[in-house]
mmCIF file of the N, C-alpha and C atoms, coordinates in Angstrom:
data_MODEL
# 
_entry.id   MODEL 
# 
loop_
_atom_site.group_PDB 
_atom_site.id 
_atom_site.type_symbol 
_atom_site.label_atom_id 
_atom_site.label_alt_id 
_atom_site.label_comp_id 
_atom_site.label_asym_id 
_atom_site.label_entity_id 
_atom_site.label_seq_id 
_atom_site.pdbx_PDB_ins_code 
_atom_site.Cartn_x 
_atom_site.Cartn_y 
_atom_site.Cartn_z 
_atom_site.occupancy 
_atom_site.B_iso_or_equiv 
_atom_site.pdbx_formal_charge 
_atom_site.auth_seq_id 
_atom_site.auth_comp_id 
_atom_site.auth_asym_id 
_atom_site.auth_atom_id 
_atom_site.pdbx_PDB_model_num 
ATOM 1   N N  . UNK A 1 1  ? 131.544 124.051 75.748  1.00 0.00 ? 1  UNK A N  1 
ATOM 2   C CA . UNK A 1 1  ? 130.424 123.610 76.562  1.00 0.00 ? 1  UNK A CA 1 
ATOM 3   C C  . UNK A 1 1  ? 130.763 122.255 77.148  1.00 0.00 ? 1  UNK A C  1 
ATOM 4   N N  . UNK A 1 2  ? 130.524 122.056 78.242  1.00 0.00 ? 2  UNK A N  1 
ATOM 5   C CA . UNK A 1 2  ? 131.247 120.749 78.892  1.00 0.00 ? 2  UNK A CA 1 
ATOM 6   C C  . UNK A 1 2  ? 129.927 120.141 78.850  1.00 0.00 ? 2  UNK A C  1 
ATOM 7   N N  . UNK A 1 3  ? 129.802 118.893 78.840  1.00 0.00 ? 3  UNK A N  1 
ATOM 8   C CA . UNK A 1 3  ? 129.042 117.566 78.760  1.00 0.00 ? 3  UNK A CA 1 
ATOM 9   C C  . UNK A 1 3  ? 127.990 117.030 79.553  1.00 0.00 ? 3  UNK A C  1 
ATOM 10  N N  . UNK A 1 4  ? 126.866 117.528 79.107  1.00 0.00 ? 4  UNK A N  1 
ATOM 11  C CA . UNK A 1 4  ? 125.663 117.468 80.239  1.00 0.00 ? 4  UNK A CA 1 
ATOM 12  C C  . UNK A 1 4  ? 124.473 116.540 80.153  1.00 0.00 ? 4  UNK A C  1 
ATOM 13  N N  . UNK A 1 5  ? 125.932 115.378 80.510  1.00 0.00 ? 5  UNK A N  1 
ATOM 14  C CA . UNK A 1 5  ? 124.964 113.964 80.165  1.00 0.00 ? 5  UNK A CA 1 
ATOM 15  C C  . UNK A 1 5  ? 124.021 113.847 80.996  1.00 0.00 ? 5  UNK A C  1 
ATOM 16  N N  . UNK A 1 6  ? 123.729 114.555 82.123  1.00 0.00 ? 6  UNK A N  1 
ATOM 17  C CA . UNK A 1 6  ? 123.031 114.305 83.461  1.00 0.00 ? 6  UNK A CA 1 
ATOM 18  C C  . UNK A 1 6  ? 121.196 114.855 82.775  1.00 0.00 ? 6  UNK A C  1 
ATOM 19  N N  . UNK A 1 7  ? 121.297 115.822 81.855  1.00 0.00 ? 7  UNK A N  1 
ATOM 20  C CA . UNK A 1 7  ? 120.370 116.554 81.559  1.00 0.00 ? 7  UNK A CA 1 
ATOM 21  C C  . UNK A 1 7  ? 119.401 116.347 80.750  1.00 0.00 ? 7  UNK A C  1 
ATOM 22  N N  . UNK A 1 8  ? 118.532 115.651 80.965  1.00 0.00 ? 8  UNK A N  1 
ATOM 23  C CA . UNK A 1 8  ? 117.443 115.069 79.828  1.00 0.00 ? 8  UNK A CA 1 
ATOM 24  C C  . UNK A 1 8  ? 116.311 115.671 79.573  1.00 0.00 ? 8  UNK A C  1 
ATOM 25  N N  . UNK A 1 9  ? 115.950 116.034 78.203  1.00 0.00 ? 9  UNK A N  1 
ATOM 26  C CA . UNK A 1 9  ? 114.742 116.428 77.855  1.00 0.00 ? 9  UNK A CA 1 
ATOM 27  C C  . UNK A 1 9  ? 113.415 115.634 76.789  1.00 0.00 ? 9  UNK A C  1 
ATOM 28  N N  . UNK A 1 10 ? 112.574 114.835 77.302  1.00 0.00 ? 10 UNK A N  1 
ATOM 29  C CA . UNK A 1 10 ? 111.745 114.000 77.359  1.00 0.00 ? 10 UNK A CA 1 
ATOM 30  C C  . UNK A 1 10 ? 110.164 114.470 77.140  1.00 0.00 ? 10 UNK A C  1 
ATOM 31  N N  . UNK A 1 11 ? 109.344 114.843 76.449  1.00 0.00 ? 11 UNK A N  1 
ATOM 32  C CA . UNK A 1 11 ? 108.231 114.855 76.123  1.00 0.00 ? 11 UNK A CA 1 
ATOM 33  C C  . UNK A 1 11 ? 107.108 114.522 77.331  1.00 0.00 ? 11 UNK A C  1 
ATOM 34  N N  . UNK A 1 12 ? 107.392 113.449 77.494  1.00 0.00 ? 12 UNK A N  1 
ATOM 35  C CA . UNK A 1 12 ? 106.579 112.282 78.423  1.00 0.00 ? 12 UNK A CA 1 
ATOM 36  C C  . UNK A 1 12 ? 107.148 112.661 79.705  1.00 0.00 ? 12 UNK A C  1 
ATOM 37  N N  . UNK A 1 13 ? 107.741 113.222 80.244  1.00 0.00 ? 13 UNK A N  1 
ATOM 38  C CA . UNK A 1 13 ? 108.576 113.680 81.207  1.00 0.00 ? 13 UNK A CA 1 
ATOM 39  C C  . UNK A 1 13 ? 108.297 115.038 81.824  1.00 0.00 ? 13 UNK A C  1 
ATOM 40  N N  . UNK A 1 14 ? 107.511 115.436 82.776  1.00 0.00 ? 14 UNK A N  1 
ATOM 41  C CA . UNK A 1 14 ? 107.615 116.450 83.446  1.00 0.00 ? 14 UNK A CA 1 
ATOM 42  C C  . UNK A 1 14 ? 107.196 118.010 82.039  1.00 0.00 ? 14 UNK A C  1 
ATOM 43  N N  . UNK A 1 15 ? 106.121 117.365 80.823  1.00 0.00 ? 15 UNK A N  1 
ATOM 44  C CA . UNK A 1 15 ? 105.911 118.616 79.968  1.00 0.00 ? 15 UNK A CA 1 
ATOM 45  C C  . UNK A 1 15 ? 107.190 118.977 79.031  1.00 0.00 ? 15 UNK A C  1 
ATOM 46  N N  . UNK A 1 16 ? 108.425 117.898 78.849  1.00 0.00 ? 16 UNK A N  1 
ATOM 47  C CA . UNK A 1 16 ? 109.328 118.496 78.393  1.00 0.00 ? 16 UNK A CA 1 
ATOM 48  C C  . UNK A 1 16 ? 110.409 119.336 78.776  1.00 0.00 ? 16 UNK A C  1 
ATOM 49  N N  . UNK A 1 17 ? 110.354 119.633 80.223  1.00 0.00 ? 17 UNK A N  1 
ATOM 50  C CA . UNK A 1 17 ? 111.388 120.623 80.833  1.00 0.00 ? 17 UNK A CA 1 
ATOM 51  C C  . UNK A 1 17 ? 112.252 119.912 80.846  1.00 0.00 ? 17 UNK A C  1 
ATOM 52  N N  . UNK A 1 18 ? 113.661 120.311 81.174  1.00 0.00 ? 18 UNK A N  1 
ATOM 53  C CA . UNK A 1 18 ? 114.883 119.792 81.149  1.00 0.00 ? 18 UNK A CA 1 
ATOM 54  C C  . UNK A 1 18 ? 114.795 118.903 82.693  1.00 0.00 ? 18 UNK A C  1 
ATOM 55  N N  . UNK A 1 19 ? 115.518 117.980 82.793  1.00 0.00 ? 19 UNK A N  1 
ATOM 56  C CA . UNK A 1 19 ? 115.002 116.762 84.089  1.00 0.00 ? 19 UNK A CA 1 
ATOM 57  C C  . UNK A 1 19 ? 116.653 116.267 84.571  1.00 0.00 ? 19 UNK A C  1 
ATOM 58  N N  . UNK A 1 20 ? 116.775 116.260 85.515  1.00 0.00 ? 20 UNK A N  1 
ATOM 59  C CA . UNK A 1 20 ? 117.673 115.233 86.241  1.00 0.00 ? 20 UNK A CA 1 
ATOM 60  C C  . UNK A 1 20 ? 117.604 113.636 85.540  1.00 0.00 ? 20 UNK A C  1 
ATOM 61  N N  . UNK A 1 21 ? 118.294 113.499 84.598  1.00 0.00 ? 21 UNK A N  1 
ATOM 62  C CA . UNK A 1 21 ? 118.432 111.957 84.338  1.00 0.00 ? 21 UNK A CA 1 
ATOM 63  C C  . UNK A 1 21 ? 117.325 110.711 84.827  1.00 0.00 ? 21 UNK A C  1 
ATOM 64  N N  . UNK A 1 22 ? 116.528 111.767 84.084  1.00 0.00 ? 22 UNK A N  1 
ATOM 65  C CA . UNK A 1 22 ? 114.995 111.278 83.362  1.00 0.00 ? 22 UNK A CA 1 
ATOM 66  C C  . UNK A 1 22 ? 114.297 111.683 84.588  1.00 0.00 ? 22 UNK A C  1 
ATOM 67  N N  . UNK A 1 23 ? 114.802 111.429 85.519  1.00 0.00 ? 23 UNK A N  1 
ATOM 68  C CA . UNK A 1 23 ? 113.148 111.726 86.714  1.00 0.00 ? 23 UNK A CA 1 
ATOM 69  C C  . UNK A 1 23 ? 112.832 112.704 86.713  1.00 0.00 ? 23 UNK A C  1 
ATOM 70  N N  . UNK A 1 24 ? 111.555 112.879 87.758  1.00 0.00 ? 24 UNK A N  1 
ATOM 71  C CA . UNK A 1 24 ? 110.964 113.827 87.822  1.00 0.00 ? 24 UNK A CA 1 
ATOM 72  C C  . UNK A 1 24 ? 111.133 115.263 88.571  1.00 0.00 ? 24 UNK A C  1 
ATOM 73  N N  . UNK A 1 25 ? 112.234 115.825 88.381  1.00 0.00 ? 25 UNK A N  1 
ATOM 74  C CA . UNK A 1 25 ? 113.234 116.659 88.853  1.00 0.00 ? 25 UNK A CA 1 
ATOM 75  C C  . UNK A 1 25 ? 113.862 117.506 88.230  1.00 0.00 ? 25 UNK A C  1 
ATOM 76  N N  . UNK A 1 26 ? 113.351 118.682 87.652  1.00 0.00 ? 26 UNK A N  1 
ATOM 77  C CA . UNK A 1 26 ? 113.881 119.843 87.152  1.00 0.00 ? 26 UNK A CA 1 
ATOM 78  C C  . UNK A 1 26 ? 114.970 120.444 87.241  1.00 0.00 ? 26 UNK A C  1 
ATOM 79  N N  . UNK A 1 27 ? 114.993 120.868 85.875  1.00 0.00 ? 27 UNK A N  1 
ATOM 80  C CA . UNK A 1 27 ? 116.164 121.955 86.290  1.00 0.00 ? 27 UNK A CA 1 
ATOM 81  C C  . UNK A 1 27 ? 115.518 123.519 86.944  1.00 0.00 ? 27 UNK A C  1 
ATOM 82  N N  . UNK A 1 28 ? 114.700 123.822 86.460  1.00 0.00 ? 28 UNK A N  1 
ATOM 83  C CA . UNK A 1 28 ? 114.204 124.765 87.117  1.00 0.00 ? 28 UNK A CA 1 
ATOM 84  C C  . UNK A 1 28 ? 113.443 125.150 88.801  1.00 0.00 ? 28 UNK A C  1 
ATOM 85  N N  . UNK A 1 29 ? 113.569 123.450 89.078  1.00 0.00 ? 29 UNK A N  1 
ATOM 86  C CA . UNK A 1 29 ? 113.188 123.537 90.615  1.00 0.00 ? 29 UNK A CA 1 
ATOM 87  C C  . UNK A 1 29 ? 114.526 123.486 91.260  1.00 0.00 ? 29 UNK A C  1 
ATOM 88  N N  . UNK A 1 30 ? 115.873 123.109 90.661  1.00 0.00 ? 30 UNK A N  1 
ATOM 89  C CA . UNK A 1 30 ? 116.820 122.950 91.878  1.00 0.00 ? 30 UNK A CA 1 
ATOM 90  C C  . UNK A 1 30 ? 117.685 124.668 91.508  1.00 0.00 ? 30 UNK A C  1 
ATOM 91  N N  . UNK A 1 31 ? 116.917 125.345 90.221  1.00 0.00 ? 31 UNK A N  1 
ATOM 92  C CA . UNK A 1 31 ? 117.590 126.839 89.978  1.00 0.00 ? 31 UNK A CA 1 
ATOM 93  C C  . UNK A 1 31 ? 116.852 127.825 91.453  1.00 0.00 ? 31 UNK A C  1 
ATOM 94  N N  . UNK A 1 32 ? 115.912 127.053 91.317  1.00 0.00 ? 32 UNK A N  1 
ATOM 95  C CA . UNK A 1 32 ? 114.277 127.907 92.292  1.00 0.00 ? 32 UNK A CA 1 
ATOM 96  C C  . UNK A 1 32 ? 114.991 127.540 93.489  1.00 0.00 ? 32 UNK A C  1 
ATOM 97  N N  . UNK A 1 33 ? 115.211 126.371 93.842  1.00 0.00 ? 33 UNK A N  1 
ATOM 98  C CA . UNK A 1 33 ? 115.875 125.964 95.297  1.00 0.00 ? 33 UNK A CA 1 
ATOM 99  C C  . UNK A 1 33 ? 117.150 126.733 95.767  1.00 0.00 ? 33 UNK A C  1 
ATOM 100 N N  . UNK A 1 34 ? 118.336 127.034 95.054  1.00 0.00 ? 34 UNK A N  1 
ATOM 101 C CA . UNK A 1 34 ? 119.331 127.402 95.547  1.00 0.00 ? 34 UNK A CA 1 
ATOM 102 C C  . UNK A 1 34 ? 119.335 129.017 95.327  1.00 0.00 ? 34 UNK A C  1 
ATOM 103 N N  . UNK A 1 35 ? 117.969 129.732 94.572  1.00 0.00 ? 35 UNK A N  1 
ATOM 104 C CA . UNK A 1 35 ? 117.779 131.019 94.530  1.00 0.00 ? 35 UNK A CA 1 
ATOM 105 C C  . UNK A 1 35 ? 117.329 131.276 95.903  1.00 0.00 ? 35 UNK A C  1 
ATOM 106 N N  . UNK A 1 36 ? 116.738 130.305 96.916  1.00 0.00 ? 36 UNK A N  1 
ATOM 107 C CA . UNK A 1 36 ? 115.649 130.769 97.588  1.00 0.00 ? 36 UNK A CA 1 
ATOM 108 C C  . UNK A 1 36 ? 116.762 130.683 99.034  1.00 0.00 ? 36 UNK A C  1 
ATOM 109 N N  . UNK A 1 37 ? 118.096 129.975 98.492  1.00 0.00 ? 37 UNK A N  1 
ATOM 110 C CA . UNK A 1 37 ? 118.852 130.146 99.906  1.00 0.00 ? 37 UNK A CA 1 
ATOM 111 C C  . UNK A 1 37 ? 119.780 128.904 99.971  1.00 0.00 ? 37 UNK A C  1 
ATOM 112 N N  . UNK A 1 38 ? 118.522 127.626 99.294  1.00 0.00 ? 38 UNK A N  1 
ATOM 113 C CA . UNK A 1 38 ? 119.081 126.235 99.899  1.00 0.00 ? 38 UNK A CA 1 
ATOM 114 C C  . UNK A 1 38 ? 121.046 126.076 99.266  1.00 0.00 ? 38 UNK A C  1 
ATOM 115 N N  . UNK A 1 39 ? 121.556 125.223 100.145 1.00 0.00 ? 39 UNK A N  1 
ATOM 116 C CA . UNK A 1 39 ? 123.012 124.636 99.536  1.00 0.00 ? 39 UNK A CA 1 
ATOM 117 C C  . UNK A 1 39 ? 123.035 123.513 98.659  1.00 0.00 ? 39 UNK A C  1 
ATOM 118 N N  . UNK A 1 40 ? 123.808 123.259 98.142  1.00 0.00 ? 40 UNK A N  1 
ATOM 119 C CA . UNK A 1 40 ? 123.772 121.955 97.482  1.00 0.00 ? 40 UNK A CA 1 
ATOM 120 C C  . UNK A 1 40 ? 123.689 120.803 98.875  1.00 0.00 ? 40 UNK A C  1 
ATOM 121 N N  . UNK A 1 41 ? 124.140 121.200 99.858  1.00 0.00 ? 41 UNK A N  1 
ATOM 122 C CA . UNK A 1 41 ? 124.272 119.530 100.582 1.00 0.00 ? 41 UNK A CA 1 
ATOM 123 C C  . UNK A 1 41 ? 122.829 119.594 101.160 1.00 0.00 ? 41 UNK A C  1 
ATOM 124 N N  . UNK A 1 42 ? 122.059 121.094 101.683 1.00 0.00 ? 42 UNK A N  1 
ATOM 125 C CA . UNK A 1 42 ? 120.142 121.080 101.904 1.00 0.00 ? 42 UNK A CA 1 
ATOM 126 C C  . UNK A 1 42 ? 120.031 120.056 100.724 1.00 0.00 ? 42 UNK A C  1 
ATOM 127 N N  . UNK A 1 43 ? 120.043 120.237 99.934  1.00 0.00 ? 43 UNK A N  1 
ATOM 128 C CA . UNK A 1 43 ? 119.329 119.396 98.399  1.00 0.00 ? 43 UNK A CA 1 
ATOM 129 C C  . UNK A 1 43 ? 119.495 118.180 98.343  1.00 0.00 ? 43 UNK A C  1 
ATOM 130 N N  . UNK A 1 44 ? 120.843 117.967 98.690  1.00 0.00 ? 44 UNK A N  1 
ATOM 131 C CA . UNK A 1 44 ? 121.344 116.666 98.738  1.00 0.00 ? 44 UNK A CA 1 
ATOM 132 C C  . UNK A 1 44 ? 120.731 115.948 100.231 1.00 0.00 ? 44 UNK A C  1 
ATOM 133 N N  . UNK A 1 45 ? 120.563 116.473 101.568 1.00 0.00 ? 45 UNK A N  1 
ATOM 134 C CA . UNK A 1 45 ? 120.044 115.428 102.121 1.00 0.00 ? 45 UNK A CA 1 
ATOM 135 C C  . UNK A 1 45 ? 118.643 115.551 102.209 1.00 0.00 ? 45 UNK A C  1 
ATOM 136 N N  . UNK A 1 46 ? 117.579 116.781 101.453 1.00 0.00 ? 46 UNK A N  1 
ATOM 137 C CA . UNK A 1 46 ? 116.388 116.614 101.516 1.00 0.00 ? 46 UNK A CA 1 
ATOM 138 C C  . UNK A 1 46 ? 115.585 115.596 99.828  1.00 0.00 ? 46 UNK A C  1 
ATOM 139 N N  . UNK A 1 47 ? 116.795 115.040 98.756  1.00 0.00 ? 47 UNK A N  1 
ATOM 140 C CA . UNK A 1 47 ? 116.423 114.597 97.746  1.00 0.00 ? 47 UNK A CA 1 
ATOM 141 C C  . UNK A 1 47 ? 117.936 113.728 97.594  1.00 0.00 ? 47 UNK A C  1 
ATOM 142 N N  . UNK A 1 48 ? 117.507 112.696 98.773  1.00 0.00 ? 48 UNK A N  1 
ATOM 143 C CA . UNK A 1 48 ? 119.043 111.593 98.409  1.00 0.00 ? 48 UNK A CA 1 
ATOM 144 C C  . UNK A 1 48 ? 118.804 110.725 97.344  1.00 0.00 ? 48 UNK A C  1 
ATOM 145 N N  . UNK A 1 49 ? 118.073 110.721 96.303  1.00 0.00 ? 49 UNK A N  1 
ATOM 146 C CA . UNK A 1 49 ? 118.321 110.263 95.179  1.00 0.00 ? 49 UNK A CA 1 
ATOM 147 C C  . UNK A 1 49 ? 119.070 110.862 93.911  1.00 0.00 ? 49 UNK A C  1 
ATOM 148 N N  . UNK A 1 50 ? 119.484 112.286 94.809  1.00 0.00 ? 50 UNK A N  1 
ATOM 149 C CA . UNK A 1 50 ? 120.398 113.338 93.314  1.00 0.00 ? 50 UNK A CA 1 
ATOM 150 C C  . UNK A 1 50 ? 122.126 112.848 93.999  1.00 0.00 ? 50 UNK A C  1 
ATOM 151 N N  . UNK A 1 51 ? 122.582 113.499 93.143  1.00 0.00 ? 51 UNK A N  1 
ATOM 152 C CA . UNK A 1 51 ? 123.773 113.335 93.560  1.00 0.00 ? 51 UNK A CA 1 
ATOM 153 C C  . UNK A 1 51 ? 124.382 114.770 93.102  1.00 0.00 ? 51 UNK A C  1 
ATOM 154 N N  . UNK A 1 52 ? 125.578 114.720 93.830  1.00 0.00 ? 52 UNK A N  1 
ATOM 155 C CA . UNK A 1 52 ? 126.070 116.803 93.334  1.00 0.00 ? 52 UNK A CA 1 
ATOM 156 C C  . UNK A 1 52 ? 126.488 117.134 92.124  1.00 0.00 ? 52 UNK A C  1 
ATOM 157 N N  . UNK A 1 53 ? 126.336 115.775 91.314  1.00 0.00 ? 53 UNK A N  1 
ATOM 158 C CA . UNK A 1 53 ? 127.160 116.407 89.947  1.00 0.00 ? 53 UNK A CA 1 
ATOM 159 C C  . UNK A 1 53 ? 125.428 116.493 89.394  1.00 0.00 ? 53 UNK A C  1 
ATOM 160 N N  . UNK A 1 54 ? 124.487 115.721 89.575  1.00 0.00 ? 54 UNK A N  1 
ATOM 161 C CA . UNK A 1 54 ? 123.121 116.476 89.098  1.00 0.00 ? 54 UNK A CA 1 
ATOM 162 C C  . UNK A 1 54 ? 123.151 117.560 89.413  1.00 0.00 ? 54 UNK A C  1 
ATOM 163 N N  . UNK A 1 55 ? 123.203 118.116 90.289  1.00 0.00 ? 55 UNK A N  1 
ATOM 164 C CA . UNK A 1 55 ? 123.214 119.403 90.789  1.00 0.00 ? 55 UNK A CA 1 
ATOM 165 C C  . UNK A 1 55 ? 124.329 120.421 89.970  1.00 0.00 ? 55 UNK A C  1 
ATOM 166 N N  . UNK A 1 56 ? 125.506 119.818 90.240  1.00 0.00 ? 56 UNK A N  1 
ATOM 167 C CA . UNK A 1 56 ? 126.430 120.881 89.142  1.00 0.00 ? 56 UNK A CA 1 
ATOM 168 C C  . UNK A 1 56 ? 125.602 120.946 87.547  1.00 0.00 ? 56 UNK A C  1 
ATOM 169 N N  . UNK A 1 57 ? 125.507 120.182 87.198  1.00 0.00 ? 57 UNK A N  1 
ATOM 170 C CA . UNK A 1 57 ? 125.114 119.918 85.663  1.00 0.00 ? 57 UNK A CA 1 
ATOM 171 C C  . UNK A 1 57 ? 123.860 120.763 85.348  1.00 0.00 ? 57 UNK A C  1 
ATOM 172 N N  . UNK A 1 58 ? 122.732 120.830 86.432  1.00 0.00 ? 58 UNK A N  1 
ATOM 173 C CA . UNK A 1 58 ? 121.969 121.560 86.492  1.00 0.00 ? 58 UNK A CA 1 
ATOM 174 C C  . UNK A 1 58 ? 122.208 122.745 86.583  1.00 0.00 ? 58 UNK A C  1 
ATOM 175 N N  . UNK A 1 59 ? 122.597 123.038 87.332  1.00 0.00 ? 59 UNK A N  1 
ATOM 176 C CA . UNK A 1 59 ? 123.331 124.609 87.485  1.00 0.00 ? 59 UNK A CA 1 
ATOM 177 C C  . UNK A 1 59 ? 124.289 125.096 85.964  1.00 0.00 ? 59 UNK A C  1 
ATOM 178 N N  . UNK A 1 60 ? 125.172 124.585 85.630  1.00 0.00 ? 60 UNK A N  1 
ATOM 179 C CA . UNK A 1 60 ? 125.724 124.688 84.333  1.00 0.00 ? 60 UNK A CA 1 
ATOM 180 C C  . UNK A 1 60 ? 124.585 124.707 83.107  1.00 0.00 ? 60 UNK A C  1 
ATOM 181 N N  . UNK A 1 61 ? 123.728 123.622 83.358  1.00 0.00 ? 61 UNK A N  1 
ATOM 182 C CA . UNK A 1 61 ? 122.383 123.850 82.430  1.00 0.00 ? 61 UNK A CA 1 
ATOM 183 C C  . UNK A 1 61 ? 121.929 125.185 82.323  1.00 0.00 ? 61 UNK A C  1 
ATOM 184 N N  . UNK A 1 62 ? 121.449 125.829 83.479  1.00 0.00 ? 62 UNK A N  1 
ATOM 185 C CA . UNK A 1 62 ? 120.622 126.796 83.343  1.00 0.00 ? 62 UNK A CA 1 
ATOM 186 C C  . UNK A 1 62 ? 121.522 128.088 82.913  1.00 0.00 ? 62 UNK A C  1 
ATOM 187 N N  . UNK A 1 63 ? 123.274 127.638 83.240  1.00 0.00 ? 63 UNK A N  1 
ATOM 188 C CA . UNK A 1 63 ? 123.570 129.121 82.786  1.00 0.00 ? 63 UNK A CA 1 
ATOM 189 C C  . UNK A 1 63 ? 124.206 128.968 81.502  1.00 0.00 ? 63 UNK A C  1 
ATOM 190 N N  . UNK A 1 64 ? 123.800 128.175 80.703  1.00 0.00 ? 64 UNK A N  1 
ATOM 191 C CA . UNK A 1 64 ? 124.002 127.768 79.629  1.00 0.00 ? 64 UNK A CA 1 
ATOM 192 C C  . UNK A 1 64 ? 123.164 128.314 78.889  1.00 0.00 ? 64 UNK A C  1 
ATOM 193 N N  . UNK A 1 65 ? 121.722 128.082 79.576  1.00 0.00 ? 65 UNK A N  1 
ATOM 194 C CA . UNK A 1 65 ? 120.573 128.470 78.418  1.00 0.00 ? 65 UNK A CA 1 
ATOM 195 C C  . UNK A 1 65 ? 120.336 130.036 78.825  1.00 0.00 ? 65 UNK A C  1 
ATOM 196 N N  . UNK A 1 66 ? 120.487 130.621 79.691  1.00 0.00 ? 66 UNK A N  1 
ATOM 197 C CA . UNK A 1 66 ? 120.385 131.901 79.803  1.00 0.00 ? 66 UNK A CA 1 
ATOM 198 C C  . UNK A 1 66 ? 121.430 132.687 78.717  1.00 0.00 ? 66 UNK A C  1 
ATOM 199 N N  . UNK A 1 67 ? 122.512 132.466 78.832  1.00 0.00 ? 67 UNK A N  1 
ATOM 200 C CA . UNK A 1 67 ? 123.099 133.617 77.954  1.00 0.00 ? 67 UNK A CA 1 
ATOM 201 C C  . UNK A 1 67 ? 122.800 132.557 76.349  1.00 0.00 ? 67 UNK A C  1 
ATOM 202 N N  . UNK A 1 68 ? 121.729 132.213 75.918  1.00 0.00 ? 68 UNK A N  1 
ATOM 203 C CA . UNK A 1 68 ? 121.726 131.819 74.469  1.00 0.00 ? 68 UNK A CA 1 
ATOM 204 C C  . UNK A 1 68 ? 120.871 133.046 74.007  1.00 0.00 ? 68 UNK A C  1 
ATOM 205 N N  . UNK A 1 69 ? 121.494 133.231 72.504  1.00 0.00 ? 69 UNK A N  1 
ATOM 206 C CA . UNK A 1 69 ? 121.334 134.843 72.397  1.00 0.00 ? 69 UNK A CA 1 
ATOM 207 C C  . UNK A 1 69 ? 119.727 134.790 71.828  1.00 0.00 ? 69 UNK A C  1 
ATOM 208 N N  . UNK A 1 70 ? 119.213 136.266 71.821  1.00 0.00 ? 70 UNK A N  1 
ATOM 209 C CA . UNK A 1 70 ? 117.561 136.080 71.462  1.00 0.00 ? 70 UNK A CA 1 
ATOM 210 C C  . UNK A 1 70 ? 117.233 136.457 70.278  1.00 0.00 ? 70 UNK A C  1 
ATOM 211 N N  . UNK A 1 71 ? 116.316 135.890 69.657  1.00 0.00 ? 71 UNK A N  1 
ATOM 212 C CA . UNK A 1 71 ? 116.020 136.096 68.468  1.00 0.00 ? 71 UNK A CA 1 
ATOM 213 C C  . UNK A 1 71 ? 114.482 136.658 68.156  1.00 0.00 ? 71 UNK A C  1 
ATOM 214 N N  . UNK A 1 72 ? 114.855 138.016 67.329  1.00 0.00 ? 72 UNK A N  1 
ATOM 215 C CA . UNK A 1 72 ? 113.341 138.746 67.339  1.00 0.00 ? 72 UNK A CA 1 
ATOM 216 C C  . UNK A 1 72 ? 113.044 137.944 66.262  1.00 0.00 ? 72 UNK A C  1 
ATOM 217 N N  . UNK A 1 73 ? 111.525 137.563 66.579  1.00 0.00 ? 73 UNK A N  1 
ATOM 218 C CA . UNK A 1 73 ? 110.701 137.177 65.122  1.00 0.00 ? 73 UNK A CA 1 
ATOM 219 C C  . UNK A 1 73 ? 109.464 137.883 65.015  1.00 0.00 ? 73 UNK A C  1 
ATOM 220 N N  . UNK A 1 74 ? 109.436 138.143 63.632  1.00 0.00 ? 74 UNK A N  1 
ATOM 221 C CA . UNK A 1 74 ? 108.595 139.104 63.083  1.00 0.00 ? 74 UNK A CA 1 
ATOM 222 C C  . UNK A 1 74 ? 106.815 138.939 63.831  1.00 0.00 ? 74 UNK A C  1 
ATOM 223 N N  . UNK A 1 75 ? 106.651 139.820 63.905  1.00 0.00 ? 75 UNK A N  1 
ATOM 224 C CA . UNK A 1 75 ? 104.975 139.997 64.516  1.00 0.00 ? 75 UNK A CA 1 
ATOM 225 C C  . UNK A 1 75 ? 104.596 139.284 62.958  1.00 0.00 ? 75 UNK A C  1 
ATOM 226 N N  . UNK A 1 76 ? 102.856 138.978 63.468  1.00 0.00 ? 76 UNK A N  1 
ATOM 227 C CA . UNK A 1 76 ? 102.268 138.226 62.218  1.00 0.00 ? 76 UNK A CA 1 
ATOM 228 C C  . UNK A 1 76 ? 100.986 139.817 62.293  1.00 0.00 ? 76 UNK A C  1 
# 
């Protein structure tokens, strides 16, 4: 797993979702963004406070947590 210092998860922060190096900037809005068409450089000049390795790191984030394997837990 390569090193996803960019990726912060914070309480006080956006409900706890995973964040762009603390702000208020998801990982799940820039997964939503580049599903819907956008490029990394759309992203980059409509949110010039990211930079592309947020963006890589994000992207590596999310396919990181997708293949984590699932775990049945018992009905109550």
């Amino acid at each position: 797993m390569d090193v996803l210092d960019r990726i912060t998860v914070n309480p006080a922060v956006m409900g706890g979702k995973a964040c762009v190096r603390g702000i208020r900037v998801t990982v799940g809005m820039i997964v939503g963004q580049i599903a819907a068409g956008r490029t990394l450089d759309d992203l980059l000049s409509h949110y010039p406070y990211l930079e592309r390795e947020d963006l890589l790191q994000a992207l590596r984030y999310a396919a990181w947590r997708a293949e984590e394997p699932e775990v049945v837990l018992a009905q109550a």
